[in-house]
N, C-alpha and C positions, 0 to 999 in steps of 0.2 A: 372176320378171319376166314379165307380159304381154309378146306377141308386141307390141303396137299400141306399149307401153314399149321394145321392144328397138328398132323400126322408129326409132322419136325419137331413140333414144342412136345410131346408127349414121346418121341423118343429120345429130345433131348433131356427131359427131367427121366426119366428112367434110367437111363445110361450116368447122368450126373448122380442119384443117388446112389444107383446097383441096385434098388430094390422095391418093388412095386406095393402098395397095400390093397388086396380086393376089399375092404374095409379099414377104416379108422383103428390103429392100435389101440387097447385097453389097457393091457398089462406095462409100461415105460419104466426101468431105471435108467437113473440121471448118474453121470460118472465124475460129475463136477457140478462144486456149486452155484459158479455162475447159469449152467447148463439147466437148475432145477430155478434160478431166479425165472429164469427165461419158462420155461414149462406153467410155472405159477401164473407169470403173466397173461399166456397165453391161454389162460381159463380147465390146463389139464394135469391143474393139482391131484384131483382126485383119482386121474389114472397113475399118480406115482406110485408104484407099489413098494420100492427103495431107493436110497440113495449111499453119498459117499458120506466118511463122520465127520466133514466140514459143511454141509449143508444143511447151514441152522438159521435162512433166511427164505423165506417169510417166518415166522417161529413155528406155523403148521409141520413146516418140513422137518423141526428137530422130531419130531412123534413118527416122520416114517423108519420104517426097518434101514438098517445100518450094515452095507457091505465091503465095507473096509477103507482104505483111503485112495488117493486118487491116483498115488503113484502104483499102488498093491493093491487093487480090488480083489474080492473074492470072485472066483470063478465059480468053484466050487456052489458058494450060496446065489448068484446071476443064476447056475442051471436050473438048481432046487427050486425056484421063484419061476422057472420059466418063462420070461417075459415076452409080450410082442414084438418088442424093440427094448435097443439098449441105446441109449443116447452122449456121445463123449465129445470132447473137446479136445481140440487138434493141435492146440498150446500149454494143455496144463495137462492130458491124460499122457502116458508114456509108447513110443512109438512103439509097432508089433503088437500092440492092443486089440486094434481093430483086426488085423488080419486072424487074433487066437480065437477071438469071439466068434467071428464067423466061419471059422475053421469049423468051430464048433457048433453048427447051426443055428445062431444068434444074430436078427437082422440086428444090422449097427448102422445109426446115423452119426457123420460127425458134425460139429457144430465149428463152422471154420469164423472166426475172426481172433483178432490177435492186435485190431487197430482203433480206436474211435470211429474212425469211417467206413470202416467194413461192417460195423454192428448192424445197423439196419438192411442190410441185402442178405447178411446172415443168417436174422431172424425171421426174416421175408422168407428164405429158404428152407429153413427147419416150418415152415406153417405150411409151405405146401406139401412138406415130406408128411406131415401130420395130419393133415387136411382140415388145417382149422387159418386157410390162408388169411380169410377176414381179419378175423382177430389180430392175426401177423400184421395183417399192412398198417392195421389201428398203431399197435405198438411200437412198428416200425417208424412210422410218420409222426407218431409223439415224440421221440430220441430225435429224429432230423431238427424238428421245430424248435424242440430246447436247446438245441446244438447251435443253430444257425439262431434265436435270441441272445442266447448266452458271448457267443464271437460280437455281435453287434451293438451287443454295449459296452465286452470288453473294448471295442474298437471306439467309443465314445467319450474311453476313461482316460485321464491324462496321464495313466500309468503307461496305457497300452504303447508296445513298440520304446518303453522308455530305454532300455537294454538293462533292468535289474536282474538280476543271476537269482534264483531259487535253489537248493539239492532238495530232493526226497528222498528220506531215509528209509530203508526196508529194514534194518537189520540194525542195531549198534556193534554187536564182537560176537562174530566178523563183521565189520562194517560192510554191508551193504547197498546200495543206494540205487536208485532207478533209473536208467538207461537209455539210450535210442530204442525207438521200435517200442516203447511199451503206450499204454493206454493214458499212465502220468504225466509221460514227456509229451504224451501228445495233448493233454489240457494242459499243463503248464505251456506251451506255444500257442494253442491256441487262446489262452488271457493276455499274450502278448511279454511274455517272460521266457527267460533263458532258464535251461538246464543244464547246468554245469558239468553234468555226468553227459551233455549229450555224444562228445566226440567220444564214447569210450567202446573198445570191441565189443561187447557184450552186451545186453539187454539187463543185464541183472548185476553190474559186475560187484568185484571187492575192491573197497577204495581205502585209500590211506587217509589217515588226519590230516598228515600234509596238503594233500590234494586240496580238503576244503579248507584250510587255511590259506594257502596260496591262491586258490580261486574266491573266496571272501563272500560267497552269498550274500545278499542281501535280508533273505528268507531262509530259515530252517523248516521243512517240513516234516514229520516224522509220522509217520504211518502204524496206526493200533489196530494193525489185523491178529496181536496177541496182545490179551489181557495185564497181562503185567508191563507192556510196553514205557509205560511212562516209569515205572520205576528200572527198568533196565539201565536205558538210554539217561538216568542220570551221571554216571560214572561218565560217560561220551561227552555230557554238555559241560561238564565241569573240564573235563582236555580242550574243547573249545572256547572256553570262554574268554577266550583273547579276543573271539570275534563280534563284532559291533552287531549281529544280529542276535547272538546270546546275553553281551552288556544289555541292548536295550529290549528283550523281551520279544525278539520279532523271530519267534521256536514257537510251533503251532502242532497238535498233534491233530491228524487227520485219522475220519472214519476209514472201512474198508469199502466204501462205497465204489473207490476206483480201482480197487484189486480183482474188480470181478464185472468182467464186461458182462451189462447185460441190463436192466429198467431201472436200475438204480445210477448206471453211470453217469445220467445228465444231472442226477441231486449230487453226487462227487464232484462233479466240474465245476457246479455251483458254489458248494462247501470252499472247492482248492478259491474260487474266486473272491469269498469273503475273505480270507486270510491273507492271499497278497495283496488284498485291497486295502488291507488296515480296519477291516467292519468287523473282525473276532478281536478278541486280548484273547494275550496265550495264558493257555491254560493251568492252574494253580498247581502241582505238583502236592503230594500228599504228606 
């Protein structure tokens, strides 16, 4: 690389972060919990000084300091910690976040993906703002390779491209269910399945019983990113149980592995792909 080429890459990552390190930060809170998966990975656990009170994965993370939640962090306690960086996520933290932070002389990195396929350039990004790029590209190039396996033998399966309909449930009342543009819709396509929420305006929207009655899934998935999930959503499966995927068992509750882009996503994709594939029984209710 020419010197006149190095000058450009290094005003170009400066300009793209806003903010330079004369050294390696120490001090990091995480403002999200995918945000602290990613930090784990990337070998700078030990620089977490806090996080948000849903980042309880790797289980080291439940033992760090706690500053509030993801939509409401504390300011207040970010100052008192003084960190070297704050690091948030540009889909799940609340807009004018970044701007209060550094108002307040708090470098802020955001963590931008929101897609399946944005993950690894993401986290490629957040390793060189870190200076731990190696490690990045490891992780990053792990996610590609599970990604591009996992499409490959969906492409092999005689399901794949068959056009069976899936929902995934977020929510039972209000019913919930997942969208275009989310990291779900985009494994559930990528195993070669329809999302029946895909034509809907919103990424998250609220759906009617009718809705998946009249569109008939083939597949129920229902998403345990809260504890009690399986006993909520039974009132919901007994209103459905008109449909041939509730008659015959085919209601699967998934981890929160795909709620949160980040090292975990490609065991999520995997998970969504044992259950449309017919390799789980659903799960015994209590």
């Amino acid at each position: 690389m020419t010197i006149k080429r190095f000058l450009y890459a290094l005003i170009f990552c400066i300009a793209f972060y806003g903010r330079a390190f004369a050294s390696p930060p120490e001090k990091i809170v995480s403002l999200a919990p995918n945000v602290t998966e990613v930090l784990y990975a990337l070998g700078l656990g030990d620089r977490i000084v806090a996080v948000t009170n849903f980042s309880d994965y790797p289980p080291e993370a439940r033992l760090k300091p706690k500053i509030g939640g993801i939509i409401n962090p504390s300011i207040e306690d970010i100052l008192t910690i003084k960190p070297d960086v704050v690091v948030m996520d540009a889909g799940l933290n609340p807009d004018g976040l970044e701007g209060r932070l550094e108002k307040l002389g708090i470098k802020v990195i955001v963590f931008r993906a929101e897609r399946i396929a944005q993950l690894p350039q993401a986290i490629r990004k957040l390793g060189v703002a870190l200076d731990v790029r190696e490690k990045a590209d490891k992780v990053a190039q792990r996610i590609q390779t599970g990604i591009r396996r996992i499409k490959s033998n969906a492409e092999k399966s005689s399901l794949y491209l068959h056009g069976r309909k899936a929902v995934f449930i977020i929510w039972p009342d209000p019913l919930i269910v997942a969208g275009p543009g989310t990291p779900i819709s985009d494994a559930i396509n990528l195993l070669g399945w329809r999302n029946i929420a895909s034509d809907a305006k919103t990424s998250y929207p609220r759906y009617s019983l009718e809705d998946i009655i009249i569109r008939s899934p083939y597949v129920i998935l229902i998403g345990t990113g809260h504890a009690d999930m399986m006993e909520t959503s039974k009132r919901l499966l007994k209103r459905l149980s008109i449909l041939d995927a509730v008659k015959k068992g085919r209601v699967y509750y998934v981890s929160d592995a795909l709620y949160r882009l980040g090292p975990r996503t490609v065991h999520g994709i995997q998970e969504l792909a044992r259950y449309l594939n017919g390799e789980c029984k659903t799960r015994k209710e209590n």
